[in-house]
DSSP file (Angstrom, degrees, kcal/mol; ACC not computed):
  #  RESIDUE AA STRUCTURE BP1 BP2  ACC     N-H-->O    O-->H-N    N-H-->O    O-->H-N    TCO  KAPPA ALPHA  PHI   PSI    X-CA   Y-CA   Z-CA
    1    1 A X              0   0    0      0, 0.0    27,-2.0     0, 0.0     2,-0.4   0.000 360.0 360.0 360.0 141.7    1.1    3.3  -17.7
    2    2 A X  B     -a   28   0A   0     25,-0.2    27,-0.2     2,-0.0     2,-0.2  -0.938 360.0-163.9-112.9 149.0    0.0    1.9  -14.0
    3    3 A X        -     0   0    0     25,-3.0     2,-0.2    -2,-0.4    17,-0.0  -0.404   7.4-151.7-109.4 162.6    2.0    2.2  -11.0
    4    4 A X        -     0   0    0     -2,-0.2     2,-0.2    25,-0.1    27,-0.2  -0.696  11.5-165.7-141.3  98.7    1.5    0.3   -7.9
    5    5 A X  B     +b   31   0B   0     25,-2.1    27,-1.2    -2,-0.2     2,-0.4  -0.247  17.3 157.9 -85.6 159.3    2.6    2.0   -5.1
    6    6 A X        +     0   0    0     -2,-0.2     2,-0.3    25,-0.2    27,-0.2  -0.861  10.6 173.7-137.4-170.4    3.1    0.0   -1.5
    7    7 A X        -     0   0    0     -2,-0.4    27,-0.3    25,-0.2    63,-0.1  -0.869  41.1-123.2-171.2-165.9    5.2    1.0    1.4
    8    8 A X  S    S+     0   0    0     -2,-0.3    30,-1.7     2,-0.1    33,-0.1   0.186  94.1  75.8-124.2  15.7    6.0   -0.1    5.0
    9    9 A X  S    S-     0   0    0      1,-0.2     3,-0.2    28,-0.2     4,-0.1   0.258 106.3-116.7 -78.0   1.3    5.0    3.6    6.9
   10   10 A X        -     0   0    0      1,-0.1     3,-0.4     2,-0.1    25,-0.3  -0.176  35.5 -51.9  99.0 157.9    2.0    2.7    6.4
   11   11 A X  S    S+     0   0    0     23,-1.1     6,-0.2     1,-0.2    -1,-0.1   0.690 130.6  45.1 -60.6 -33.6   -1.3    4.4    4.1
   12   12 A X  S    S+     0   0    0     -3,-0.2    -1,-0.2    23,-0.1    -2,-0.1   0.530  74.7 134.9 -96.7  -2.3   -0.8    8.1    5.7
   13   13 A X     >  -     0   0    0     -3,-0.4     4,-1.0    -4,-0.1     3,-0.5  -0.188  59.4-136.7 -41.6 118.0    2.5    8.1    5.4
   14   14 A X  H  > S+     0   0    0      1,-0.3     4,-2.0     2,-0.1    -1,-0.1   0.882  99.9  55.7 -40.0 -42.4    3.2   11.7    4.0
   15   15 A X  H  > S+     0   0    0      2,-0.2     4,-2.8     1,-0.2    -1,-0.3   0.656 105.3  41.6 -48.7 -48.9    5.4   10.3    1.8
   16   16 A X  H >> S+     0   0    0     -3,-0.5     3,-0.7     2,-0.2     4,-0.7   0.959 115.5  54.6 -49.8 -90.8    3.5    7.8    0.0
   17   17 A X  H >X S+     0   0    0     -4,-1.0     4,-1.8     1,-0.3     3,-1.0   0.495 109.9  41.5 -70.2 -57.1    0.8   10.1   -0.2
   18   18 A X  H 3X S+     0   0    0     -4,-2.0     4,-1.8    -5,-0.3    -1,-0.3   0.934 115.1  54.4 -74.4 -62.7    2.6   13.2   -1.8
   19   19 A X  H <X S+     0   0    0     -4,-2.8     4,-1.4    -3,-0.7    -1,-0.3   0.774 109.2  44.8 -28.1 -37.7    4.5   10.7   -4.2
   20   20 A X  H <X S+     0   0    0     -3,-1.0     4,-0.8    -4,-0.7    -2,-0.2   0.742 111.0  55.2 -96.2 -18.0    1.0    9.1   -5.5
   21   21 A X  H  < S+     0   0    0     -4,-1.8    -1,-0.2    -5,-0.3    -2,-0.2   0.951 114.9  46.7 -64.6 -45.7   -0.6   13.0   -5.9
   22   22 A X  H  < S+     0   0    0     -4,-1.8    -2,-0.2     1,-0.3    -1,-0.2   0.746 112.9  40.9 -65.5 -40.4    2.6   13.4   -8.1
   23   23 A X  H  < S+     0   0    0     -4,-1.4     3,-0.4    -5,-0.2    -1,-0.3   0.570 105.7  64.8 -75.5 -25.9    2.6   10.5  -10.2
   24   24 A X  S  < S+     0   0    0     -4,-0.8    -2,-0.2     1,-0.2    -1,-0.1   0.287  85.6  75.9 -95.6  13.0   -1.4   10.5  -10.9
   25   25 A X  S    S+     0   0    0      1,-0.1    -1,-0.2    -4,-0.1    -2,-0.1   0.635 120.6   8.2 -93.1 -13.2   -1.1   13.9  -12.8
   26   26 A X  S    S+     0   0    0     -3,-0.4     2,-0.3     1,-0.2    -2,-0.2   0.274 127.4  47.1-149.0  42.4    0.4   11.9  -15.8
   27   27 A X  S    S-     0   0    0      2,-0.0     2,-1.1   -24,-0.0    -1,-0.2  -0.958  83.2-104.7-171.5 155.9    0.1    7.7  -15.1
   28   28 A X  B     -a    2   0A   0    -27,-2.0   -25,-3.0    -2,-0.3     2,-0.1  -0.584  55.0-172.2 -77.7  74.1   -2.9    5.2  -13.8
   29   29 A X        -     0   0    0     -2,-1.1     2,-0.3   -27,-0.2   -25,-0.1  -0.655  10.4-177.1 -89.4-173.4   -1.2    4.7   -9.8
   30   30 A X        -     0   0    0     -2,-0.1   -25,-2.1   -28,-0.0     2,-0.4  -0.891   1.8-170.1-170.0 115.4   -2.6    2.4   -7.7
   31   31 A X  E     +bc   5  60B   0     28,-5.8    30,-2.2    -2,-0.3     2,-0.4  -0.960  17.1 169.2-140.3 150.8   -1.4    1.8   -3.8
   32   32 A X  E     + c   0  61B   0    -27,-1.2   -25,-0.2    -2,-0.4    30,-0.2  -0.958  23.0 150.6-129.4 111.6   -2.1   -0.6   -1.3
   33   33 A X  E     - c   0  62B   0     28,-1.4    30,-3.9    -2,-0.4     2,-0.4  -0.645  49.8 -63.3-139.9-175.0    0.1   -0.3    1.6
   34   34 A X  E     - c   0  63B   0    -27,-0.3   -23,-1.1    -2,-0.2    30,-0.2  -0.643  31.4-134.5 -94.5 144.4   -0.4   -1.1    5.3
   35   35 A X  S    S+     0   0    0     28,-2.3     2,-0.3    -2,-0.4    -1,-0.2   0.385  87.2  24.1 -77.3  12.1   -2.7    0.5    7.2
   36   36 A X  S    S-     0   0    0     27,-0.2     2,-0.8    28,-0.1   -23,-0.1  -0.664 104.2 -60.6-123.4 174.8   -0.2    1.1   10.1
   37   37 A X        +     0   0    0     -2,-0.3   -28,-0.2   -27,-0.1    -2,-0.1  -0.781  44.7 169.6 -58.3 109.8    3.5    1.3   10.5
   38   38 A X    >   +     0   0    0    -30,-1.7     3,-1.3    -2,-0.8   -29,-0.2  -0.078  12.4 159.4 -93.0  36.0    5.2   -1.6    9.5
   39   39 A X  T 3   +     0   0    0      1,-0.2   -30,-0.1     3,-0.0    -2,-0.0   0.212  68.4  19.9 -41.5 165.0    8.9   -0.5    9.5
   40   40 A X  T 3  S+     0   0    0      1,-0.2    -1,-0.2     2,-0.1     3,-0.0   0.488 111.4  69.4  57.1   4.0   11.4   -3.6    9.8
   41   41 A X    <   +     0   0    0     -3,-1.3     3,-0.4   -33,-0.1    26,-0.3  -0.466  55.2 128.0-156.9  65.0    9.2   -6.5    8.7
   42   42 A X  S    S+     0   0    0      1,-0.2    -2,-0.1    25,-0.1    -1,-0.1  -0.081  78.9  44.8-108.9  43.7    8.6   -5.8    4.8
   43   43 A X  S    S+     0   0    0     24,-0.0     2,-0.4     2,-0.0    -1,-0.2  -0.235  88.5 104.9-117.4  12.4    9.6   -9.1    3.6
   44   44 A X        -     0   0    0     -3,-0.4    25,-0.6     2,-0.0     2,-0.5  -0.725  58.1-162.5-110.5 149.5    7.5  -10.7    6.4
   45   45 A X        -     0   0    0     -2,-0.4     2,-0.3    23,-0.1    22,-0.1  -0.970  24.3-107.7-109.3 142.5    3.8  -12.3    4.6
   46   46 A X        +     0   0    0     -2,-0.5     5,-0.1    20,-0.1    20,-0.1  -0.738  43.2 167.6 -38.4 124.0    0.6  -13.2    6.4
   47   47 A X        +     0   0    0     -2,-0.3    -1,-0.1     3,-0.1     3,-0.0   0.616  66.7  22.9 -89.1 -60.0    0.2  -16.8    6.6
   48   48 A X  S    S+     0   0    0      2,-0.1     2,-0.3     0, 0.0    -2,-0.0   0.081 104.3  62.6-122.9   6.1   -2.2  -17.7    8.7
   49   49 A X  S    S-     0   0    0      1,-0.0     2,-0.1     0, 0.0    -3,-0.0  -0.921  89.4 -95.2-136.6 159.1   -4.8  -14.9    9.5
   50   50 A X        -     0   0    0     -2,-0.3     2,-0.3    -3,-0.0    -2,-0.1  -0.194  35.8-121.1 -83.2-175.5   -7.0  -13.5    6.9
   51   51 A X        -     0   0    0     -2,-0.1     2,-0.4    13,-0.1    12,-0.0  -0.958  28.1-154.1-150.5 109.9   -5.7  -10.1    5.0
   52   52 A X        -     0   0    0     -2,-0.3    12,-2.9     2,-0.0     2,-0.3  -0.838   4.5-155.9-104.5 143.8   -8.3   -7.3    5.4
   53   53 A X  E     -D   63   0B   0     -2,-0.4     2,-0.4    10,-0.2    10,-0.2  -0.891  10.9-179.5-117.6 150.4   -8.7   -4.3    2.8
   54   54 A X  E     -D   62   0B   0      8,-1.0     8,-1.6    -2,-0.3     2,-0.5  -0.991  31.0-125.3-118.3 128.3  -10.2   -0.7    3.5
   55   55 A X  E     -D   61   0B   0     -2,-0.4     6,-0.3     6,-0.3     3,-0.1  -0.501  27.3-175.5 -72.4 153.8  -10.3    1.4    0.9
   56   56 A X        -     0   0    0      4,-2.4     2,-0.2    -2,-0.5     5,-0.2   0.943  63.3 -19.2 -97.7 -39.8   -8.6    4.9    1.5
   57   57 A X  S    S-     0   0    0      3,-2.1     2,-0.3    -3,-0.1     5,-0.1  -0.585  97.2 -51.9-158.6-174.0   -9.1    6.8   -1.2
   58   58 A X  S    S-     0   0    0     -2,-0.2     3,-0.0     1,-0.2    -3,-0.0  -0.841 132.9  -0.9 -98.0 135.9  -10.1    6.3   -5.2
   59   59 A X  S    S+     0   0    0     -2,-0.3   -28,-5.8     1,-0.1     2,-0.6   0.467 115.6 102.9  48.4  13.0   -7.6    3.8   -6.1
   60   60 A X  E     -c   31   0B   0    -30,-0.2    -4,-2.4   -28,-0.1    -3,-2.1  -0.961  44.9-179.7-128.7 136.3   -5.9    3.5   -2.8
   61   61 A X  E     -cD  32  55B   0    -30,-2.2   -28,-1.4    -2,-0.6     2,-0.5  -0.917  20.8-138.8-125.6 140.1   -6.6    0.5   -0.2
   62   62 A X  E     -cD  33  54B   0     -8,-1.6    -8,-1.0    -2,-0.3     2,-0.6  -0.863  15.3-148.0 -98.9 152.0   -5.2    0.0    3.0
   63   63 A X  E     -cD  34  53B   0    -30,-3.9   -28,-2.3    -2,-0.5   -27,-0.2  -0.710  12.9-152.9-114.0 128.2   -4.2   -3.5    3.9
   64   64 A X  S    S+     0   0    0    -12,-2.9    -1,-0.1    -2,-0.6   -11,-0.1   0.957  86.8  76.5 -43.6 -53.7   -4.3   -5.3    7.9
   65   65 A X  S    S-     0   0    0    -13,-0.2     2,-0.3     1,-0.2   -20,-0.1   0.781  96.2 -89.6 -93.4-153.1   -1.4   -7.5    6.5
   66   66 A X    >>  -     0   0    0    -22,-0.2     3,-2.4   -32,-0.1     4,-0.7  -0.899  44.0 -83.8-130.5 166.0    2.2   -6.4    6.0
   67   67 A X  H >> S+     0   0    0     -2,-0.3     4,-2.3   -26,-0.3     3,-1.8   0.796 128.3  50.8 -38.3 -51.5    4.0   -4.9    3.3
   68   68 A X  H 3> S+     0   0    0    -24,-0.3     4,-1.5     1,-0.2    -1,-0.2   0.876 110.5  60.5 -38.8 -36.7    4.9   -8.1    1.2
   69   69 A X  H <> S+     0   0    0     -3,-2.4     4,-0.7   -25,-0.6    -1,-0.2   0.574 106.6  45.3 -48.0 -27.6    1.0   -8.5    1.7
   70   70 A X  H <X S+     0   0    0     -3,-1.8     4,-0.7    -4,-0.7     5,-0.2   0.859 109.1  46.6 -94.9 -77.9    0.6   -5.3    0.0
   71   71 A X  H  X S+     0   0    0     -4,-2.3     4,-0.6     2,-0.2    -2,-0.2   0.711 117.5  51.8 -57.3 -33.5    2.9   -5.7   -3.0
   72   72 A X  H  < S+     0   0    0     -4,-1.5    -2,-0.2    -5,-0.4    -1,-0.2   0.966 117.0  35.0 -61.9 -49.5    1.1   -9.6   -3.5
   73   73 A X  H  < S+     0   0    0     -4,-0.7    -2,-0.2     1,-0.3    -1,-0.2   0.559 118.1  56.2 -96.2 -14.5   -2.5   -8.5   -3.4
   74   74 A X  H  <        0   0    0     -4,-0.7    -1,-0.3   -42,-0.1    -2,-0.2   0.776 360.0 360.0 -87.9 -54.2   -1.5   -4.9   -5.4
   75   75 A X     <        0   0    0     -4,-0.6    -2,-0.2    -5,-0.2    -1,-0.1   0.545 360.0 360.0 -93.0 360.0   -0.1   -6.8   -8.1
């Protein structure tokens, strides 16, 4: 099964991080989340500015954009 995780603490958020260790001992995860904090504007999209990816990790990217950005471009 593949997961896709996103979030809107950001790509070093412990949480995220400790969740996707946890899940990739018995499933395919995948996360792309924002490379910063983005509390309080996860429903908000980039429109008008391009959407940069880093990669973070093996199967983890961190995104410029904002979380909805995340969950689009993940999925």
């Amino acid at each position: 099964m593949n997961i896709l995780l996103a979030n809107d603490d950001g790509i070093e958020c412990k949480g995220i991080q400790v969740l996707a260790e946890r899940l990739s001992k018995d499933y395919n995860v995948f996360m792309v989340a924002p490379e910063s904090n983005r509390s309080a504007v996860s429903h908000h999209f980039t429109m008008f500015n391009s959407t940069k990816l880093k990669e973070y990790k093996k199967n983890q990217w961190s995104c410029s954009g904002f979380p909805g950005d995340c969950a689009f471009i993940g999925v």
